[in-house]
KEMI-29082 format. One line per 8 residues: number of its first residue (from 1); their letters; for each residue x, y, z of N, C-alpha, C, O. Coordinates in nm, 3 decimals, padded with zeros to 5 digits, always signed. Last residue first. Layout:
! residues N
NUM	A	X Y Z X Y Z X Y Z X Y Z  ...
This chain:
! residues 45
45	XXXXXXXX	-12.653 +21.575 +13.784 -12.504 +21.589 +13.673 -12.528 +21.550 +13.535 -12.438 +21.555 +13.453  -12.882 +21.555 +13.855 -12.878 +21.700 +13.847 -12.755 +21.691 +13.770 -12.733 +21.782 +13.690  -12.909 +21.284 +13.960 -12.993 +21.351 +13.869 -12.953 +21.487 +13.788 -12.991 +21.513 +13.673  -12.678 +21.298 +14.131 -12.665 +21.227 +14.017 -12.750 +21.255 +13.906 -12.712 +21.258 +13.789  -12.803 +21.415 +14.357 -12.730 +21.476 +14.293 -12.694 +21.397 +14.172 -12.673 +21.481 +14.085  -13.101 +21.248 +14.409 -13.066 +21.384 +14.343 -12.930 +21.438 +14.301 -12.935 +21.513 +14.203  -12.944 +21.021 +14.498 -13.036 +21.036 +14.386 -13.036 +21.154 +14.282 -13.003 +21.170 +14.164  -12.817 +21.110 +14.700 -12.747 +21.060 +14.584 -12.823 +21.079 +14.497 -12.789 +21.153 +14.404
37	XXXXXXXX	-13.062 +21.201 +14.869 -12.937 +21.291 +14.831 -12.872 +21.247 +14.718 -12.859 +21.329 +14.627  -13.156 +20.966 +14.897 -13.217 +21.033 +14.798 -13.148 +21.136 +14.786 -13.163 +21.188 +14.675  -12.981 +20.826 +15.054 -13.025 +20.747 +14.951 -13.070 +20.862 +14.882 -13.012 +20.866 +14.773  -12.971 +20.974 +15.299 -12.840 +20.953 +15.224 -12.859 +20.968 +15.038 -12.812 +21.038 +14.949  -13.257 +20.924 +15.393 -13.176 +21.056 +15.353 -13.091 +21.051 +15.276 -13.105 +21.115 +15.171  -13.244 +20.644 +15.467 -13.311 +20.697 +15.330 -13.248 +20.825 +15.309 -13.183 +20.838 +15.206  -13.033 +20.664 +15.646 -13.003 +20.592 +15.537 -13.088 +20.625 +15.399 -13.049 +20.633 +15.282  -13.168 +20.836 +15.841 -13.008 +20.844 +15.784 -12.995 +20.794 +15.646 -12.957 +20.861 +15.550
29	XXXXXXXX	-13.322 +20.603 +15.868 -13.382 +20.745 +15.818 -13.283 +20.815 +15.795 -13.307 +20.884 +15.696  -13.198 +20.405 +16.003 -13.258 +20.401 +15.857 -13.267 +20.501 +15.798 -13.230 +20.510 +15.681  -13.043 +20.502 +16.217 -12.983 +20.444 +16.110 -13.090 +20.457 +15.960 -13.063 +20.503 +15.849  -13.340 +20.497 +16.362 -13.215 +20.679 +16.311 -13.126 +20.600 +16.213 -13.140 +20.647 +16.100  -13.399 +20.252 +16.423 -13.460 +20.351 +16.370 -13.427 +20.508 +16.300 -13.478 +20.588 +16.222  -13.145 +20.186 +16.493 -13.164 +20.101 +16.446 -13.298 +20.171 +16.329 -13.304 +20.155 +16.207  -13.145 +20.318 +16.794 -13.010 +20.340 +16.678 -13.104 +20.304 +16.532 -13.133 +20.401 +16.463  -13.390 +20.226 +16.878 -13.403 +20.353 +16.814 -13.301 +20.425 +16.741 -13.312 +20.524 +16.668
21	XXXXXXXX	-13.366 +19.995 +16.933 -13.426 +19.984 +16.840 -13.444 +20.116 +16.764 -13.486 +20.135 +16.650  -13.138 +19.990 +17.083 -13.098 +19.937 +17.002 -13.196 +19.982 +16.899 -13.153 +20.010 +16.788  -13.277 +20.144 +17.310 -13.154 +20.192 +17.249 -13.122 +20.139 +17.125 -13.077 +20.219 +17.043  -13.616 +20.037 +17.322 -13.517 +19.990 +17.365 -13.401 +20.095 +17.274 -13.442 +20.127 +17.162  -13.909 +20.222 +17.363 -13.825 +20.149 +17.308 -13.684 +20.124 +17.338 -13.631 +20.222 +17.391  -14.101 +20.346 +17.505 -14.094 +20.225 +17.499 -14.017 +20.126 +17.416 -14.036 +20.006 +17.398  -14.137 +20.591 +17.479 -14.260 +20.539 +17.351 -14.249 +20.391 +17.408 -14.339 +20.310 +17.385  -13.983 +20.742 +17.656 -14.146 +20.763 +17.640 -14.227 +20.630 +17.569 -14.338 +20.585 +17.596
13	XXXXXXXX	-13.757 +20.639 +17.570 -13.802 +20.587 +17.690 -13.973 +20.640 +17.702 -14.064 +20.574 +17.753  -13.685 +20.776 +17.302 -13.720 +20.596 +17.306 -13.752 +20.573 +17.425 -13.795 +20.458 +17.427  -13.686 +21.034 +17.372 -13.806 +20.940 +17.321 -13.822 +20.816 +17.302 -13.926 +20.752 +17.287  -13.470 +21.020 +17.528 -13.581 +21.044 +17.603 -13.713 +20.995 +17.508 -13.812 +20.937 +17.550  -13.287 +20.975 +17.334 -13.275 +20.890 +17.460 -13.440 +20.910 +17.573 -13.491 +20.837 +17.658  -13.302 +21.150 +17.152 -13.347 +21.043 +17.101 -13.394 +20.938 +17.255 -13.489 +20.862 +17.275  -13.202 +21.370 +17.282 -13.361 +21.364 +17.259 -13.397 +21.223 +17.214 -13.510 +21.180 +17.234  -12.987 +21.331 +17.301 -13.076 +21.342 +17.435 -13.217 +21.294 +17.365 -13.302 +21.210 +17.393
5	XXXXX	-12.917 +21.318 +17.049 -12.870 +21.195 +17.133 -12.964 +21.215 +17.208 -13.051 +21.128 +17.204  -13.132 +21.499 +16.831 -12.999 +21.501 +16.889 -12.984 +21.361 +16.987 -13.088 +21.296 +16.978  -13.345 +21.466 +16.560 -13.303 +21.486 +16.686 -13.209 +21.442 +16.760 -13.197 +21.319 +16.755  -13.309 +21.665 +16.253 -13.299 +21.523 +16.362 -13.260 +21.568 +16.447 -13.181 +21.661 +16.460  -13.586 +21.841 +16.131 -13.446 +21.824 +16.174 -13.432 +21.693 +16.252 -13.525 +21.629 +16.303
């Protein structure tokens, strides 16, 4: 599952990352998600 605002806010301060880099990191993985949802449903029509 993805993790929620808090959580993101507390792991980018554990690991050392800046807000930007962890939008920037959830954007992608959003983005592959997206990407292979389409995939699949286009496969399946």
């Amino acid at each position: 599952m993805l993790a929620g605002p808090g959580e993101l806010c507390a792991g980018s301060a554990l690991s050392g990352w800046s807000t930007d880099e962890a939008a920037d990191a959830t954007a992608e993985l959003t983005d592959t998600a997206v990407g292979m949802t389409v995939r699949r449903l286009m496969n399946w029509s």
